[in-house]
N, C-alpha and C positions, 0 to 999 in steps of 0.2 A: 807346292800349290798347283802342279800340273792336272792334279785331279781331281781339286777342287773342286769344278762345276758337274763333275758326275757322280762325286758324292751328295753332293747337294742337291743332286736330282733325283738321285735315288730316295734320298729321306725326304723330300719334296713329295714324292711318288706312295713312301709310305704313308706319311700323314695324310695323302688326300687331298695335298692342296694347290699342286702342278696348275690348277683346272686357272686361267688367266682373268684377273677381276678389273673394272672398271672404275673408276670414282665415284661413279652413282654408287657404286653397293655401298663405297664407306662413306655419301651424303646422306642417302635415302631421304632426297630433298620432297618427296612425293610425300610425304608422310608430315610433312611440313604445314601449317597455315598460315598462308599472307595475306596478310590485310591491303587493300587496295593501294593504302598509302606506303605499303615498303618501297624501298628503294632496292633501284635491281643494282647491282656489284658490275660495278667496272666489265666488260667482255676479255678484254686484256687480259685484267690481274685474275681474270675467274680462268680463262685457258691457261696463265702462267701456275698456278694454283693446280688444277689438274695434272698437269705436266707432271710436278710434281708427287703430287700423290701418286699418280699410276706410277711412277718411277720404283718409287717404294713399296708401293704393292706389288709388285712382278719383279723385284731386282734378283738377278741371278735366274730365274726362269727360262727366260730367251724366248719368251711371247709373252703379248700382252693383246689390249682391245683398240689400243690409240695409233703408237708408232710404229709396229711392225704391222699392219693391216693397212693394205697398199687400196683400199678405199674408202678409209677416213682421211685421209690428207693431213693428218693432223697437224703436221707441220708449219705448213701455210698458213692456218687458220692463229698464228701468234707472229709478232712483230718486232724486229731487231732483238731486244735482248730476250727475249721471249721465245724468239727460233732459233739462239744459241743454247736458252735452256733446253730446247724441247731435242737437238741434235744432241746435246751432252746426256741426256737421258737414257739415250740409246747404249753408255756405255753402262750404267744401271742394272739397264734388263737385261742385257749381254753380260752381266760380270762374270768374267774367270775365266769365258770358253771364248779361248785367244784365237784360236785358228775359225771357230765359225761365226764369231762375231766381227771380227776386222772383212772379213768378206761382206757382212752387212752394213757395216758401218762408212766402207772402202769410196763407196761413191757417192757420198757427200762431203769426202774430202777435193772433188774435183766441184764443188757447189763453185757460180759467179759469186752468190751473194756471202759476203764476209762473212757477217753473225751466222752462217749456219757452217761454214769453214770451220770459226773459231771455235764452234760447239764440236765440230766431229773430231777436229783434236783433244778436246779435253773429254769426248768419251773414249777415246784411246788410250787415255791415261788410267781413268774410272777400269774398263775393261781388263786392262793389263795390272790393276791393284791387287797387291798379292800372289802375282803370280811369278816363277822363274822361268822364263824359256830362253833356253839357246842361242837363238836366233836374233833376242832382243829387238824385236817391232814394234817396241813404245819408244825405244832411244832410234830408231835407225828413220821410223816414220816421221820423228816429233822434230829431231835437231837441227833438219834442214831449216827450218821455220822457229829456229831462232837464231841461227846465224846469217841468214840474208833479210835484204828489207823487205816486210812484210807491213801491214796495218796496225796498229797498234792491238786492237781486240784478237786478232790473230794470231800474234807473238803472246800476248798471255794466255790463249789457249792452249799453246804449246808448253807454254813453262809449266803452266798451272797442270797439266797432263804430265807431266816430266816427274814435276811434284810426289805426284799422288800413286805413277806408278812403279816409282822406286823408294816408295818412303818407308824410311829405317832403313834403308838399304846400306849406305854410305856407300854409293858408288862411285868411283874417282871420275869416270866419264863421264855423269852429269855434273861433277865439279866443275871441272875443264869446261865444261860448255857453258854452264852457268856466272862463273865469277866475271869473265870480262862483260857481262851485263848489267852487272853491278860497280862496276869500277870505271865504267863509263861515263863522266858525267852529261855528256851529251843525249843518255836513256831517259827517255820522259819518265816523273816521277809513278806514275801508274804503274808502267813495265819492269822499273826498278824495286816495286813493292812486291809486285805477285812474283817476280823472280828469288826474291829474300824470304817469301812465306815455302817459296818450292826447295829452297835450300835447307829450311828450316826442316821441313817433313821428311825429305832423302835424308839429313845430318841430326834425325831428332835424338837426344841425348847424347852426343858425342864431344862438345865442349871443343870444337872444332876453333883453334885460334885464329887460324887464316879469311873463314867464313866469320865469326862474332866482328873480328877487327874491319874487316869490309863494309857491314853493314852499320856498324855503327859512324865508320869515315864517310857512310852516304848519308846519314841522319846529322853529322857536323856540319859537312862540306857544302850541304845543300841547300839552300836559301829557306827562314825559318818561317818567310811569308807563303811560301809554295807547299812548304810542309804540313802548316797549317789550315791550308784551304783544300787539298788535298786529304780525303775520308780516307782514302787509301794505305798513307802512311802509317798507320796503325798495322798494315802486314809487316812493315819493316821489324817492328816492333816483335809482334808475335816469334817471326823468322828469328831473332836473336833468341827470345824466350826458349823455344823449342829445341835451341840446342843444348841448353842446360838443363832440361825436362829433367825433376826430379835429383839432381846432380848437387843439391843444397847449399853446401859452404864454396864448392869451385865456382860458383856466379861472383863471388865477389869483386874480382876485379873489372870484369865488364858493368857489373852494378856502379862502381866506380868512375866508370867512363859515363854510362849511362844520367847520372847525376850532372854533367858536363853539360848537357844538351837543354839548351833553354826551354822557355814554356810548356804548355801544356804536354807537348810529343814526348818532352824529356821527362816530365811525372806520369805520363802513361808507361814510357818503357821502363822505369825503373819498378813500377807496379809489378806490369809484366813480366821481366825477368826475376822477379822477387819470389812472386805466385809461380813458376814455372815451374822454378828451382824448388820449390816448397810443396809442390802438387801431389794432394795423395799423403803425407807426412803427417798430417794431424798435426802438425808445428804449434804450442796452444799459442805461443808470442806473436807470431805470425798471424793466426788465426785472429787475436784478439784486435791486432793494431788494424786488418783489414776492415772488421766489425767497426772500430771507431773510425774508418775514413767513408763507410758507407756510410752511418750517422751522421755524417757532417752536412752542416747548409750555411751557403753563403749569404750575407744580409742582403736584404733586400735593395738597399739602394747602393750596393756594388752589382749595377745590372752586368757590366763588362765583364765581370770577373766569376757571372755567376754560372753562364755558357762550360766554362771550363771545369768549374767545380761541380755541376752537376753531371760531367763525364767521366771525372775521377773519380765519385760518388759511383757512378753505375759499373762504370769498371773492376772496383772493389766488390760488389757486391757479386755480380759474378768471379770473380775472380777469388773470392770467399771461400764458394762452393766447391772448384778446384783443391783449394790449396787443404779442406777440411774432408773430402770425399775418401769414405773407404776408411776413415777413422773413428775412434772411439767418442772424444770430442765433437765431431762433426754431427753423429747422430743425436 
């Protein structure tokens, strides 16, 4: 992948489409009629929203209209997790050109304010996605900042960067640096999740025993009420999934284990690893039982019990589309 971004600027170059677009071209809100009673969109969620989009419309480019244009400020103009989006973007438009993008990226890793810290690590990660260099400046940048104490948003920027730009790699050096973060119980459960989703993407289909056994000891060992109030915990989840990606009948025994785990956390991971393992397979038995757990509805006057099963319910039904995609069945 060293030359990745010059191939893709060359055929960038060919199509004609190099030339850097804005969000207005893909709102073309001008062309809009509002009636005096609309209501205008949050400012927040409409910059975080843009952020976005310019991200994807210029990714891999290495310019755009927002964040490399030193006067739009863009930056500034969003707030806490808003200027982590809009810092992690930058690794977006920069993908693949390792050497001229960490130079842009470089001095917002000295930022005071956290959230835009935690973002210019995980554009590090973005940047460095897919690519093999030498030198390795996603692992040499990212691991000081998960092994000393840092902020919590900070430490998942780095993991979550570690993630993504060594994923499928199976590389033993993010192992080593990753598992005693998990084996820790002292790691708040946030940091302990994005660190299992990063493990999961570096070790995705390798059925890695050492990594499935860890995180499932954190989904035991860790209290079911923290687990559950915690939206997070569902990375744990995925992280084990991903290591059985498509790997079918060797999930069993951690499906096994997975069945162990009480409440809802424990019928979402067993989904998950189920669907993981099955992804892409056109499985029709798989496929069918998934269909009946998305049909399901709890009665009405089990309101407690209804929260959970309308999560199962939605889970399944994405998790349908996984497990039926690229099949015969599925179409």
């Amino acid at each position: 992948g060293a030359h990745l971004t010059e191939h893709y600027l060359e055929l960038a170059r060919d199509l004609d489409v190099l030339e850097p677009k804005a969000p207005e071209d893909v709102y073309k809100s001008h062309l809009e009629r509002r009636g005096s009673s609309s209501s205008h969109v949050d400012s927040a969620r409409q910059n975080l929203a843009a952020t976005f989009v310019n991200a994807f419309l210029n990714v891999g480019f290495g310019t755009d209209k927002l964040m490399l244009d030193e006067n739009s400020k863009w930056l500034y103009k969003n707030k806490e997790h808003g200027m982590m989006s809009a810092a992690a973007s930058l690794g977006a438009i920069l993908c693949w050109d390792v050497d001229g993008g960490l130079t842009q990226i470089d001095k917002y890793l000295y930022s005071t304010d956290n959230h835009i810290k935690a973002g210019a690590l995980l554009s590090v990660g973005v940047l460095n996605c897919g690519v093999r260099n030498e030198c390795d400046p996603a692992l040499a940048l990212l691991s000081e900042y998960v092994e000393q104490k840092h902020p919590n948003n900070i430490k998942m920027g780095a993991l979550l960067g570690l993630g993504l730009a060594y994923a499928g790699t199976k590389k033993e050096e993010v192992l080593e640096l990753l598992m005693p973060v998990v084996a820790d119980l002292d790691t708040p459960l946030e940091v302990v999740a994005i660190t299992s989703l990063a493990l999961g993407l570096v070790f995705t289909g390798s059925c890695h025993d050492d990594i499935s056994q860890a995180l499932m000891t954190a989904l035991m060992e860790r209290p079911q009420e923290s687990l559950q109030k915690e939206s997070l915990t569902r990375f744990i989840c995925v992280g084990v999934g991903l290591l059985y990606l498509g790997r079918q009948q060797e999930v069993e025994l951690t499906l096994e284990l997975a069945k162990a785990v009480p409440g809802a956390v424990g019928e979402y991971c067993v989904l998950t690893l189920e669907t993981c393992a099955y992804a892409g397979t056109g499985n029709v038995l798989k496929v069918q039982k998934l269909m009946a757990m998305a049909g399901e509805h709890a009665p009405k006057e089990e309101e407690a019990e209804a929260e959970a099963e309308k999560v199962t319910a939605s889970s399944a039904a994405k998790w349908l589309f996984a497990c039926a995609t690229a099949s015969e069945s599925g179409r």
